[in-house]
PDB file of N, CA, C and O in Angstrom:
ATOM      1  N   UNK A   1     -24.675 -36.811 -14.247  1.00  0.00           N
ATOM      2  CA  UNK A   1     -23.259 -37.061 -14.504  1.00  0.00           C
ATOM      3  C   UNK A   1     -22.807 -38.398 -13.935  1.00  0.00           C
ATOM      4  O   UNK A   1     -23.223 -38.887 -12.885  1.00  0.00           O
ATOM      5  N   UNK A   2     -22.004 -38.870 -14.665  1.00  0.00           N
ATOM      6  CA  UNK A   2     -21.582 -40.460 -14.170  1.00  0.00           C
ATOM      7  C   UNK A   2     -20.725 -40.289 -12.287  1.00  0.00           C
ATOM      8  O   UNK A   2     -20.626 -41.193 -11.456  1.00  0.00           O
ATOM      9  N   UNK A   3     -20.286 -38.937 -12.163  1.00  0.00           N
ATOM     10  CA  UNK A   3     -20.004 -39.006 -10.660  1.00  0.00           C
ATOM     11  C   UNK A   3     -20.912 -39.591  -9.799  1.00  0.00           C
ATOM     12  O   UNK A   3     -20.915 -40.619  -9.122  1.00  0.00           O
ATOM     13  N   UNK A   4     -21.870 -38.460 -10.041  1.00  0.00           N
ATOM     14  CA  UNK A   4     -23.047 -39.010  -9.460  1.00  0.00           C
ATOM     15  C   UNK A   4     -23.522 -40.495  -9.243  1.00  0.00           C
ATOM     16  O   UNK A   4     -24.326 -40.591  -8.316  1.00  0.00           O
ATOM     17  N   UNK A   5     -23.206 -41.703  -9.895  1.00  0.00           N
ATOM     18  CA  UNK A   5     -23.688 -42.884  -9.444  1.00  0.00           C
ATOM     19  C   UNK A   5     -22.629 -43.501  -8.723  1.00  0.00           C
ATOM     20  O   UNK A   5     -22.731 -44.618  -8.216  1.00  0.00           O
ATOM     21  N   UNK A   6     -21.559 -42.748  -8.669  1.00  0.00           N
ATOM     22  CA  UNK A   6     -20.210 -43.165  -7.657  1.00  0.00           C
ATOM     23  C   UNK A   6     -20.865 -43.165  -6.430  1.00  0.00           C
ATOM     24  O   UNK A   6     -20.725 -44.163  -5.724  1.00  0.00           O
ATOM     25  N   UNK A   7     -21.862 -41.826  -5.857  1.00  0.00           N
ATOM     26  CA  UNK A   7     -21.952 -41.228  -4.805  1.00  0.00           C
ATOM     27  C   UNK A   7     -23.871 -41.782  -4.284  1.00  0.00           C
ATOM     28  O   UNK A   7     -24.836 -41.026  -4.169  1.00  0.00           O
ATOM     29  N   UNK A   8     -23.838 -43.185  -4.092  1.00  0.00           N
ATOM     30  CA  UNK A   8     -25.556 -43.375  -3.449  1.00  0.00           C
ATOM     31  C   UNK A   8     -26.406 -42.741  -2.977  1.00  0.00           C
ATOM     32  O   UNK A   8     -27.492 -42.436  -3.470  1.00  0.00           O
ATOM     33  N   UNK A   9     -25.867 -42.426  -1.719  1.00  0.00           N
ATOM     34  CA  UNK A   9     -26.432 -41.646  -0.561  1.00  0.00           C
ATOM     35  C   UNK A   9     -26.430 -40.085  -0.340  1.00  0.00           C
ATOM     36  O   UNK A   9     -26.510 -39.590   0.784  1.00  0.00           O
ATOM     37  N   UNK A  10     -26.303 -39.114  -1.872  1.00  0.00           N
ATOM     38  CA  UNK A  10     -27.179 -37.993  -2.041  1.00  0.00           C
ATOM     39  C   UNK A  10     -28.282 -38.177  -1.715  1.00  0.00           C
ATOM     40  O   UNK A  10     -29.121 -38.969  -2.143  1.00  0.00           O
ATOM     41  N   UNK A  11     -28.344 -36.950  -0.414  1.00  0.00           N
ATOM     42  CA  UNK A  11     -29.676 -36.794   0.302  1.00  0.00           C
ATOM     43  C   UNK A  11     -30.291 -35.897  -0.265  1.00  0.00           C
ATOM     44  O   UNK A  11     -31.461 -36.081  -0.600  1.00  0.00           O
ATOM     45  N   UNK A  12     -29.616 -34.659  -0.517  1.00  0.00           N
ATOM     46  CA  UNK A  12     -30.377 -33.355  -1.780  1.00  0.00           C
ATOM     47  C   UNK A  12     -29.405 -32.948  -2.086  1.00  0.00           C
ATOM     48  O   UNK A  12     -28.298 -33.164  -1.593  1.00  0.00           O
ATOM     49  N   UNK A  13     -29.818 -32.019  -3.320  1.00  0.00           N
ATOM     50  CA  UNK A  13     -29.081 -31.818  -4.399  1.00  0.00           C
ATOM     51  C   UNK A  13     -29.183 -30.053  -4.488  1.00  0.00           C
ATOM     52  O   UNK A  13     -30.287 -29.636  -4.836  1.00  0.00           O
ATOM     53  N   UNK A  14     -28.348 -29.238  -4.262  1.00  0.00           N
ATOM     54  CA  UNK A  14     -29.171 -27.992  -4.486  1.00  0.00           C
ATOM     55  C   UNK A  14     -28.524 -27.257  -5.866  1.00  0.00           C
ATOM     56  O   UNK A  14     -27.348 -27.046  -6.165  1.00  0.00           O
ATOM     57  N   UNK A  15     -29.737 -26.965  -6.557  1.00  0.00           N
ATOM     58  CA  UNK A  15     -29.163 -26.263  -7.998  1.00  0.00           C
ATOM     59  C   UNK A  15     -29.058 -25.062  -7.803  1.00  0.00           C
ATOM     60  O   UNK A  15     -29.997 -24.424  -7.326  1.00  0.00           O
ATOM     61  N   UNK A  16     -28.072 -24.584  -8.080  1.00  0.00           N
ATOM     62  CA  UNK A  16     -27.548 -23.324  -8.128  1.00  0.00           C
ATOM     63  C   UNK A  16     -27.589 -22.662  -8.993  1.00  0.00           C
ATOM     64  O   UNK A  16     -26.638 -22.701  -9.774  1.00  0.00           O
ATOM     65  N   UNK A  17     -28.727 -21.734  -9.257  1.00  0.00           N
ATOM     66  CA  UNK A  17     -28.974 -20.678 -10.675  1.00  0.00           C
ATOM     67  C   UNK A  17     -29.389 -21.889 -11.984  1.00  0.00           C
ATOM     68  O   UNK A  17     -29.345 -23.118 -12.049  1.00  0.00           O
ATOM     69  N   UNK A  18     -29.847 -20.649 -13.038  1.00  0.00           N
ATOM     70  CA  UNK A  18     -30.740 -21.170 -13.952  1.00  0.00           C
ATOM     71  C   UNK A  18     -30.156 -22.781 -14.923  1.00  0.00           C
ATOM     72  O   UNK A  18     -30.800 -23.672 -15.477  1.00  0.00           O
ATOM     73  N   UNK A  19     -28.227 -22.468 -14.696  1.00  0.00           N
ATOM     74  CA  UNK A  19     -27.704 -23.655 -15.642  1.00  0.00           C
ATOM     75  C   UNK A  19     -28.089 -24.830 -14.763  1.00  0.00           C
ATOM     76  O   UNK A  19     -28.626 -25.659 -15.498  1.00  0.00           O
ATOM     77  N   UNK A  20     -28.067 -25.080 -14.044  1.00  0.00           N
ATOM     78  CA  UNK A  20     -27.898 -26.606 -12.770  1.00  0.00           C
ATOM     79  C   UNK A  20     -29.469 -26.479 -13.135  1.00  0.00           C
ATOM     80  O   UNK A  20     -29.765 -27.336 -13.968  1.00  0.00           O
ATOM     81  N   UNK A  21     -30.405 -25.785 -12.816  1.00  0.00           N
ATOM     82  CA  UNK A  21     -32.053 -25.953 -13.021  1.00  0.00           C
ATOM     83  C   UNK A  21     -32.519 -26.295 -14.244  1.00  0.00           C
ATOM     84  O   UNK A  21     -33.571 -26.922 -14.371  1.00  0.00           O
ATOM     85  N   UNK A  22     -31.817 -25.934 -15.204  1.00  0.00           N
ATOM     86  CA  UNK A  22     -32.160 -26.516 -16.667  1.00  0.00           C
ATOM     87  C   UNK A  22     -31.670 -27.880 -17.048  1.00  0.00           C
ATOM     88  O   UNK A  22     -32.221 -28.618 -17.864  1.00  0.00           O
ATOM     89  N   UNK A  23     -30.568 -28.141 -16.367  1.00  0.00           N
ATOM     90  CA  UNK A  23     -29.724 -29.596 -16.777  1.00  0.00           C
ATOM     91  C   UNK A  23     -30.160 -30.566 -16.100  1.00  0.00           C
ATOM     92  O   UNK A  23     -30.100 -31.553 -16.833  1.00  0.00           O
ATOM     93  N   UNK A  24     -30.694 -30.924 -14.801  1.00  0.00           N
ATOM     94  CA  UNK A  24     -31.485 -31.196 -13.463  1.00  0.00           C
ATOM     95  C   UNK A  24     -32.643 -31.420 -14.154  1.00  0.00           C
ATOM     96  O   UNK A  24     -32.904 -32.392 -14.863  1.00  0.00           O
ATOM     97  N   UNK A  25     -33.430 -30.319 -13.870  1.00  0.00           N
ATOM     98  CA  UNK A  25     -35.269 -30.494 -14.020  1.00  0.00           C
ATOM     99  C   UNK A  25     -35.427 -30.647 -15.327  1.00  0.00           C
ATOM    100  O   UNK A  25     -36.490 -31.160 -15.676  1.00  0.00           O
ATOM    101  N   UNK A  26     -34.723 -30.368 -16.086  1.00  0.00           N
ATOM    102  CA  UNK A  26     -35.372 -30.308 -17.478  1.00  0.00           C
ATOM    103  C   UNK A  26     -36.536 -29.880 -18.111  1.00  0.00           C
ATOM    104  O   UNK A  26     -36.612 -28.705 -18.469  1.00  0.00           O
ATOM    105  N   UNK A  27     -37.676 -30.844 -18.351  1.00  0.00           N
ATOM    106  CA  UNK A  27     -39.012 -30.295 -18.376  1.00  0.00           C
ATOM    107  C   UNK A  27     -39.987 -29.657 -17.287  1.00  0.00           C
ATOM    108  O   UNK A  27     -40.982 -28.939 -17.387  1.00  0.00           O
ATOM    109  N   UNK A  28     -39.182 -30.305 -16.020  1.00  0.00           N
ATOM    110  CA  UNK A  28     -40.135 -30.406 -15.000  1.00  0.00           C
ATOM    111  C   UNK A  28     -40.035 -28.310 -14.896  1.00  0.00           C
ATOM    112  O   UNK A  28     -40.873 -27.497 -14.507  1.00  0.00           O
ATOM    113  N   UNK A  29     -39.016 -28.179 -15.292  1.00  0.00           N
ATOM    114  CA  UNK A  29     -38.533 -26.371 -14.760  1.00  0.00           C
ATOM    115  C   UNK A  29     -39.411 -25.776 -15.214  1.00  0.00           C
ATOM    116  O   UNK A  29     -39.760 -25.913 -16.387  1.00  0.00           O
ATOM    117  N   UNK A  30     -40.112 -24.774 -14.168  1.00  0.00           N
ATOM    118  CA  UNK A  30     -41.351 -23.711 -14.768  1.00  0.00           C
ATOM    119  C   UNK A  30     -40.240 -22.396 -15.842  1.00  0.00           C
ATOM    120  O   UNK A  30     -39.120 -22.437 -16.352  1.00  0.00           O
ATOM    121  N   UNK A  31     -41.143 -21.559 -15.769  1.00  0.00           N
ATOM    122  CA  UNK A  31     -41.451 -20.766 -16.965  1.00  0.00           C
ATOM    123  C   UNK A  31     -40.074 -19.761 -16.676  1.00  0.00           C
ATOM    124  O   UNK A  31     -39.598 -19.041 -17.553  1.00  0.00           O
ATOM    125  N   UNK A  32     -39.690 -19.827 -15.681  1.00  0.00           N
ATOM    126  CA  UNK A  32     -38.540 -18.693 -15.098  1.00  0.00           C
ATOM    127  C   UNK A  32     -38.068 -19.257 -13.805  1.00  0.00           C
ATOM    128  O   UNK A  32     -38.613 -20.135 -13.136  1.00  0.00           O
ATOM    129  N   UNK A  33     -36.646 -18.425 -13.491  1.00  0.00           N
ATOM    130  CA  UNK A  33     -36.065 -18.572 -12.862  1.00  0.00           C
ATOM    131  C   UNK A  33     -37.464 -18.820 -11.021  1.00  0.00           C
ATOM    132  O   UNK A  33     -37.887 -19.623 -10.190  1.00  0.00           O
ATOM    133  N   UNK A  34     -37.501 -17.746 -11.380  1.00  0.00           N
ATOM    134  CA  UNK A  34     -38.274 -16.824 -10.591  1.00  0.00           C
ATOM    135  C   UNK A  34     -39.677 -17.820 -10.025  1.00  0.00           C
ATOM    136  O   UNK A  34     -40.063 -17.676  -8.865  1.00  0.00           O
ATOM    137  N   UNK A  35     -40.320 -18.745 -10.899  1.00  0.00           N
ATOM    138  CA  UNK A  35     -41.108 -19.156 -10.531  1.00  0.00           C
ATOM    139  C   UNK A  35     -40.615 -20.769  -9.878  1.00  0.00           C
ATOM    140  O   UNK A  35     -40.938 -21.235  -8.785  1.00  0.00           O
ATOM    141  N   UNK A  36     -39.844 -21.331 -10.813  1.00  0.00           N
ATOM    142  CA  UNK A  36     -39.121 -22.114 -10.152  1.00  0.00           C
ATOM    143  C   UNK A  36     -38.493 -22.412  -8.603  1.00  0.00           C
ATOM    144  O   UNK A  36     -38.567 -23.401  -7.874  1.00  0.00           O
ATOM    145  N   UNK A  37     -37.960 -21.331  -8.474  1.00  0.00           N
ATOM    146  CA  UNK A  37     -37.262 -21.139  -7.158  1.00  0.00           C
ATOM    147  C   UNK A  37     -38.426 -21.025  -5.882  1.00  0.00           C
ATOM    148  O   UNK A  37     -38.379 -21.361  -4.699  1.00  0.00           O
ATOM    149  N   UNK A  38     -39.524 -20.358  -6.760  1.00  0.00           N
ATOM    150  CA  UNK A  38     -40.660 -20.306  -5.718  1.00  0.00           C
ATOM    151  C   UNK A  38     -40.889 -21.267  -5.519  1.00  0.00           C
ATOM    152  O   UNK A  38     -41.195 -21.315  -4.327  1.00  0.00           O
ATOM    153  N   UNK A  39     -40.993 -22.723  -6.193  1.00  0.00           N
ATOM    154  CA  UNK A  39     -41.542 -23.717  -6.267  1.00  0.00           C
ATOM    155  C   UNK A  39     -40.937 -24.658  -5.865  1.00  0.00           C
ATOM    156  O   UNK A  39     -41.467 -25.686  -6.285  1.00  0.00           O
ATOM    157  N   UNK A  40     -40.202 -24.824  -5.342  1.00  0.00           N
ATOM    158  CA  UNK A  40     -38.498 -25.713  -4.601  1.00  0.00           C
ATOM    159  C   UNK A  40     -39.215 -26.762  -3.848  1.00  0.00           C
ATOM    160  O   UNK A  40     -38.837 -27.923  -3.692  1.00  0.00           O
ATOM    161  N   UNK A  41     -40.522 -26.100  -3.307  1.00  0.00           N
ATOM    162  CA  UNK A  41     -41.185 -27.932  -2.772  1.00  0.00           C
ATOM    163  C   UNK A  41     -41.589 -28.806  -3.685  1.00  0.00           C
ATOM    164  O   UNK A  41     -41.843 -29.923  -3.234  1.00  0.00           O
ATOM    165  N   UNK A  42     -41.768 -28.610  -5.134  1.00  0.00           N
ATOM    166  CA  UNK A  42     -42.474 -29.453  -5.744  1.00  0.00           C
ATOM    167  C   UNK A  42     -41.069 -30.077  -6.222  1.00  0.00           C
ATOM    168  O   UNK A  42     -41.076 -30.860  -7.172  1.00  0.00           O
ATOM    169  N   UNK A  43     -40.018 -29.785  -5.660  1.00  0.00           N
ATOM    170  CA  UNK A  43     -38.738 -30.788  -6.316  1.00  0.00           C
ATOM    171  C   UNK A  43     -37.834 -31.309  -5.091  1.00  0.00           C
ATOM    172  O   UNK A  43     -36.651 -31.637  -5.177  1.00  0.00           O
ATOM    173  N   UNK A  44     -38.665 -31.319  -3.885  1.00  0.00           N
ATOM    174  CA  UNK A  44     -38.240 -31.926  -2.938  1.00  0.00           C
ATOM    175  C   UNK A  44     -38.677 -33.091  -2.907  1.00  0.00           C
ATOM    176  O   UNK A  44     -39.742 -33.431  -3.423  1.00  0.00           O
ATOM    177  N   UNK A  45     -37.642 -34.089  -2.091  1.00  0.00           N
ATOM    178  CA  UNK A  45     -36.705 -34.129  -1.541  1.00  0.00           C
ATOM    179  C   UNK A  45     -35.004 -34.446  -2.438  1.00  0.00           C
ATOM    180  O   UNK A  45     -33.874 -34.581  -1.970  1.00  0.00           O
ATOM    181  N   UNK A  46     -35.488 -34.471  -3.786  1.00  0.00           N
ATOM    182  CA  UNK A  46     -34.394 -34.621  -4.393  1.00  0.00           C
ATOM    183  C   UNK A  46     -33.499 -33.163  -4.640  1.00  0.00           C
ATOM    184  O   UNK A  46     -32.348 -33.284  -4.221  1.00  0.00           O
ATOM    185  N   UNK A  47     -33.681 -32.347  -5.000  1.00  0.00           N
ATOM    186  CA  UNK A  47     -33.393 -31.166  -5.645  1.00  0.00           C
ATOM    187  C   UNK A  47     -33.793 -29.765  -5.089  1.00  0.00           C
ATOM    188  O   UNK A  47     -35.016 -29.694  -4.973  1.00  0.00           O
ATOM    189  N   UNK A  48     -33.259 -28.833  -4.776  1.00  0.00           N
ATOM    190  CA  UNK A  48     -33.661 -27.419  -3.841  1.00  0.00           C
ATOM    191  C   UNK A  48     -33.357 -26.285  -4.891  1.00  0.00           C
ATOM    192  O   UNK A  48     -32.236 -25.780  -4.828  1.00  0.00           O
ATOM    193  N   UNK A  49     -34.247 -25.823  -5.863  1.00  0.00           N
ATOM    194  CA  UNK A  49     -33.454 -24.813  -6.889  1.00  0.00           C
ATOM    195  C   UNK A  49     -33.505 -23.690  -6.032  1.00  0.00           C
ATOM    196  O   UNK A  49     -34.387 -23.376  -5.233  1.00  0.00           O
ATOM    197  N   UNK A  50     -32.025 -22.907  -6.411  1.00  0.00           N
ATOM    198  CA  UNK A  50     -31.931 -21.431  -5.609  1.00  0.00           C
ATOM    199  C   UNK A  50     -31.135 -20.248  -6.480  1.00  0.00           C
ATOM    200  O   UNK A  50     -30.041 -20.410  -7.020  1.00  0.00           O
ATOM    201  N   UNK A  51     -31.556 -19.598  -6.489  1.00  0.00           N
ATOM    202  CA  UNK A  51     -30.864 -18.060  -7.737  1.00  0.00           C
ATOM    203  C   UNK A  51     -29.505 -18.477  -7.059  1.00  0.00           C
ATOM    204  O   UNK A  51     -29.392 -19.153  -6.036  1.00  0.00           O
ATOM    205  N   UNK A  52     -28.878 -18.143  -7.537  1.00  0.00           N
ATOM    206  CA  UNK A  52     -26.689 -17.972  -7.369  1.00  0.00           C
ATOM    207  C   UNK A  52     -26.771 -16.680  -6.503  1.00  0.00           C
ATOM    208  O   UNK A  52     -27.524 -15.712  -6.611  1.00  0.00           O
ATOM    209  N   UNK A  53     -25.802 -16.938  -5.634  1.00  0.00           N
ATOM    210  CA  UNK A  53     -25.662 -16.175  -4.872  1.00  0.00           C
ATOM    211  C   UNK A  53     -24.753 -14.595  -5.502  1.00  0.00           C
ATOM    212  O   UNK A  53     -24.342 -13.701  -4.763  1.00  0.00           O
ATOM    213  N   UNK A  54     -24.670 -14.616  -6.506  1.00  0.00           N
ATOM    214  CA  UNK A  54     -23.860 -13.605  -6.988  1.00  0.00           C
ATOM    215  C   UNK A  54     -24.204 -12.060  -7.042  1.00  0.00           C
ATOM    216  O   UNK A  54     -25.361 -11.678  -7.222  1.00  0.00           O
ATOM    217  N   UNK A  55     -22.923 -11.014  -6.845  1.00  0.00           N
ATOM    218  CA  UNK A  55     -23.379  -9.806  -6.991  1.00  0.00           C
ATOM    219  C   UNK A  55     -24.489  -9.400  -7.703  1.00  0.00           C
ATOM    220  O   UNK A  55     -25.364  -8.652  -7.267  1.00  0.00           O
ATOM    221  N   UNK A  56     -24.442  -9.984  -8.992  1.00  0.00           N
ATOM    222  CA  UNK A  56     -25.428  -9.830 -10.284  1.00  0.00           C
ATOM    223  C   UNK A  56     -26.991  -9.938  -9.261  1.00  0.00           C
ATOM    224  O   UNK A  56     -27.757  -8.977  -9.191  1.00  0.00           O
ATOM    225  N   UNK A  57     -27.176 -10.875  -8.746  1.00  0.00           N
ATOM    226  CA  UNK A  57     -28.166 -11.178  -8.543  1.00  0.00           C
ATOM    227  C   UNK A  57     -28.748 -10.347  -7.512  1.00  0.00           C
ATOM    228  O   UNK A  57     -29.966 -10.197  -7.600  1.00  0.00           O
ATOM    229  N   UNK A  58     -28.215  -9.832  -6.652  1.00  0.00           N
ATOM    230  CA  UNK A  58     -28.199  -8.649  -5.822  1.00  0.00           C
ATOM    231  C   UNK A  58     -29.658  -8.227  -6.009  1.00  0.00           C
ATOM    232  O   UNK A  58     -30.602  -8.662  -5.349  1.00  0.00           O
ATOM    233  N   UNK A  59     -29.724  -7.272  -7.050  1.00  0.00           N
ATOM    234  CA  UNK A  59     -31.065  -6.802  -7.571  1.00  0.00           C
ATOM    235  C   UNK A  59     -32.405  -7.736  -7.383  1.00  0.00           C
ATOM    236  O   UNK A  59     -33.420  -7.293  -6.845  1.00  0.00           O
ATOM    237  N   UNK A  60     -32.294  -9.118  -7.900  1.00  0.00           N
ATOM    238  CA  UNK A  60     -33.099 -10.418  -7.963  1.00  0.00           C
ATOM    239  C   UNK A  60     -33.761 -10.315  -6.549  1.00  0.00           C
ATOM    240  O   UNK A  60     -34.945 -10.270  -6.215  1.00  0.00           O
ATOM    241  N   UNK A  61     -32.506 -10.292  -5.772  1.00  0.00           N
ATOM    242  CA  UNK A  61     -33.022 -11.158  -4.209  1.00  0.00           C
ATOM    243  C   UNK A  61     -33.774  -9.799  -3.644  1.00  0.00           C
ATOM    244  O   UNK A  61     -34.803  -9.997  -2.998  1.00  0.00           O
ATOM    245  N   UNK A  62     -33.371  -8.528  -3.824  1.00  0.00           N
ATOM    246  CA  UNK A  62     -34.159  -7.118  -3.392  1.00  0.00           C
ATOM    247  C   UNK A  62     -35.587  -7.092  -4.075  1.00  0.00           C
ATOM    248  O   UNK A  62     -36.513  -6.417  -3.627  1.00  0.00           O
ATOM    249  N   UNK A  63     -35.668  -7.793  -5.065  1.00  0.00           N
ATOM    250  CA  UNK A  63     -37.040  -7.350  -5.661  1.00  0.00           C
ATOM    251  C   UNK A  63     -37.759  -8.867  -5.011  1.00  0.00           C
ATOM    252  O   UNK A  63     -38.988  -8.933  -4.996  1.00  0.00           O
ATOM    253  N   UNK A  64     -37.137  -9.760  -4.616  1.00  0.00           N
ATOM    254  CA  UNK A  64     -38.271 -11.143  -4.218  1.00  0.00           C
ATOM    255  C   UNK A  64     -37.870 -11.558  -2.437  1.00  0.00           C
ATOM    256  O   UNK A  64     -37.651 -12.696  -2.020  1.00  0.00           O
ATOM    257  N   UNK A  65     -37.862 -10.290  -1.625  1.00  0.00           N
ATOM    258  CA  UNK A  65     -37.764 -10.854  -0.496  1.00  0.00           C
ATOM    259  C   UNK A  65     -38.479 -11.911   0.142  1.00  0.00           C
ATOM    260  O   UNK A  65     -38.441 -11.833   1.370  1.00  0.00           O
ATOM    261  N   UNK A  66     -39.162 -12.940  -0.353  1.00  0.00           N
ATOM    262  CA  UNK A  66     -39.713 -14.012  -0.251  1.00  0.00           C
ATOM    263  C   UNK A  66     -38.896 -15.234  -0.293  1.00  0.00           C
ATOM    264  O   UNK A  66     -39.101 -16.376   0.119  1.00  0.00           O
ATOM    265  N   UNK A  67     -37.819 -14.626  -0.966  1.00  0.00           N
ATOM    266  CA  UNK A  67     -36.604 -15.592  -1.231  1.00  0.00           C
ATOM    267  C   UNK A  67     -35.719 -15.851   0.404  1.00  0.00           C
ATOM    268  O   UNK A  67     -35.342 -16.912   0.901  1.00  0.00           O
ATOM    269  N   UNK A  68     -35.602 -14.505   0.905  1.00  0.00           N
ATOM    270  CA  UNK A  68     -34.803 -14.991   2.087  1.00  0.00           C
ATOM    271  C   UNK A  68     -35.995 -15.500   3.123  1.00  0.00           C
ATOM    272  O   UNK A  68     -35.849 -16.652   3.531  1.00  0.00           O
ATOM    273  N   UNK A  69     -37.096 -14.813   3.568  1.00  0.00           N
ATOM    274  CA  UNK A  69     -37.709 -15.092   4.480  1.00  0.00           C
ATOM    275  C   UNK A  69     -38.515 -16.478   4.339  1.00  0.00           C
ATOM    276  O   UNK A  69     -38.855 -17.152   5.311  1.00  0.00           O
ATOM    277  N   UNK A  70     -38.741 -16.770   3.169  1.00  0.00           N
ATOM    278  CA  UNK A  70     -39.064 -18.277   3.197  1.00  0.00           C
ATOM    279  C   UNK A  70     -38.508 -19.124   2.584  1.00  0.00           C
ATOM    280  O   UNK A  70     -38.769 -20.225   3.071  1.00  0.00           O
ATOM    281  N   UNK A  71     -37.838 -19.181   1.718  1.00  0.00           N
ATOM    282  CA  UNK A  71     -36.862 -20.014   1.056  1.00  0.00           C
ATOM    283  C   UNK A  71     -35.719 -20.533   1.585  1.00  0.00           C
ATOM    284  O   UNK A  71     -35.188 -21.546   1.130  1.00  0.00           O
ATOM    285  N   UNK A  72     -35.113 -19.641   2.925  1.00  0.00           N
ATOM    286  CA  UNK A  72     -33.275 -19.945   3.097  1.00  0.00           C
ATOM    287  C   UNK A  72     -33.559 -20.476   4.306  1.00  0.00           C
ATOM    288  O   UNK A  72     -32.628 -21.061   4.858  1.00  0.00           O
ATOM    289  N   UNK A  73     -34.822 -20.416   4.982  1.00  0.00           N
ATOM    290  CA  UNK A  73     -35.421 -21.135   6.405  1.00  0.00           C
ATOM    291  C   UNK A  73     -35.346 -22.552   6.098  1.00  0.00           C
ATOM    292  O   UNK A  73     -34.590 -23.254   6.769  1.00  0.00           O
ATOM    293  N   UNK A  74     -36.034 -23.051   5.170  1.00  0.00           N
ATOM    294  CA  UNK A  74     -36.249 -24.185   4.358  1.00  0.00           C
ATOM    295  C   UNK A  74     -34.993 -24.789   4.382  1.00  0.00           C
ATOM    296  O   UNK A  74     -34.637 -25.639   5.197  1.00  0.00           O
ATOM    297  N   UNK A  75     -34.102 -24.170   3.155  1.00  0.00           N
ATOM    298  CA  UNK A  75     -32.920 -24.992   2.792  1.00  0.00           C
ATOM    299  C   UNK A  75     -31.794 -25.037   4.243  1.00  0.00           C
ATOM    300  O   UNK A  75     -30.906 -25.889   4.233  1.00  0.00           O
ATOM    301  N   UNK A  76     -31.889 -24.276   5.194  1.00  0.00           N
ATOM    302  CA  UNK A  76     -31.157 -24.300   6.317  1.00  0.00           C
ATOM    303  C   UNK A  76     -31.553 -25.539   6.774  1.00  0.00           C
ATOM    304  O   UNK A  76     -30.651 -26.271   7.183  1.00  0.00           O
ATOM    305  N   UNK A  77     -32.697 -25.953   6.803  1.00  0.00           N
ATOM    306  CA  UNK A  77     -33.266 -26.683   7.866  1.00  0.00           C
ATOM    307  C   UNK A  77     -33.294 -28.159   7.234  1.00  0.00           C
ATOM    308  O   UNK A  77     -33.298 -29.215   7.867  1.00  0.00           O
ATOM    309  N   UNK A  78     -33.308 -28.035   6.183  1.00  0.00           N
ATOM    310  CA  UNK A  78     -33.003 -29.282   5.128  1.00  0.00           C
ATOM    311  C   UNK A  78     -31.731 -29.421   5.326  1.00  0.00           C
ATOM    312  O   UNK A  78     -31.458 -30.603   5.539  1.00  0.00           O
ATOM    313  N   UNK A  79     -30.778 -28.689   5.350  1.00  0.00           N
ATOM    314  CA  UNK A  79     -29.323 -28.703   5.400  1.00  0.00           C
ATOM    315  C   UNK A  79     -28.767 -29.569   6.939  1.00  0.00           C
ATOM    316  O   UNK A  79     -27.966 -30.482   7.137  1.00  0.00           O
ATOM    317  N   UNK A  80     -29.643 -28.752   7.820  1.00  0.00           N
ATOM    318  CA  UNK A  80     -29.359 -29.326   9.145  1.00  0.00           C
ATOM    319  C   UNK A  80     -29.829 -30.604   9.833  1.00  0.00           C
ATOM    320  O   UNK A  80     -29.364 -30.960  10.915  1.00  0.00           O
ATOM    321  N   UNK A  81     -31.053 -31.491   8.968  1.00  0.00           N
ATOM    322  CA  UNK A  81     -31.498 -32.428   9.113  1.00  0.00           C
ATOM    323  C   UNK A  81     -30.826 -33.991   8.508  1.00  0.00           C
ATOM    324  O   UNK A  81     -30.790 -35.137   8.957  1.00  0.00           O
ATOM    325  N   UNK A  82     -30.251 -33.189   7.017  1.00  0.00           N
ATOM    326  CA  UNK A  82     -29.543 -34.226   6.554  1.00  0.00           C
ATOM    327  C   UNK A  82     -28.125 -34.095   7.282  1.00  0.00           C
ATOM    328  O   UNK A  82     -27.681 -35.243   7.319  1.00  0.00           O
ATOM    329  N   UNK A  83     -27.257 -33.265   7.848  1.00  0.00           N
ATOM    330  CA  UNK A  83     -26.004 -33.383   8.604  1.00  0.00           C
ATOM    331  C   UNK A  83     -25.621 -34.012   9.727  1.00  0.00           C
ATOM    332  O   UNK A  83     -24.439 -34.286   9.933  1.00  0.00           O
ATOM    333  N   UNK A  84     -26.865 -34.383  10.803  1.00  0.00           N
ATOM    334  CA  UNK A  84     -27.442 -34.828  11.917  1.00  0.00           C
ATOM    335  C   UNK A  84     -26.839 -36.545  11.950  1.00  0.00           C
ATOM    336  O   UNK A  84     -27.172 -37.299  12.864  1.00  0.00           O
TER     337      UNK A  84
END
């Protein structure tokens, strides 16, 4: 988006659910949500894809507890490095 070249010094970018991951990665996006999100290092340091935090998704995050225990360590710590 033309905002975006207003703003240089985006350090990361985090996509939020499948629309921001499709418009973002484009080709680079694997086969599903699901594998994607697993894959959040291969789109670092620009981009952190993460399911939406929404009720809906509820179910999502219960069936891939891999998501909190290694995924939200990550983006915390990415979060807290670029704020510093």
């Amino acid at each position: 988006p033309e905002i975006l070249k207003l703003m240089p010094n985006i350090k990361l970018t985090i996509l939020i659910g499948q629309y921001a991951m499709k418009y973002y990665l484009g080709a680079a996006e694997k086969a599903n949500l699901t594998e994607t999100v697993r894959a959040f290092q291969d789109y670092l340091p620009e981009f952190f894809p993460i399911v939406h935090p929404s009720p809906l998704n509820f179910r999502w995050q219960a069936k891939n507890p891999w998501f909190e225990e290694e995924v939200v360590p990550v983006l915390r710590e990415r979060v807290r490095e670029i704020l510093k």
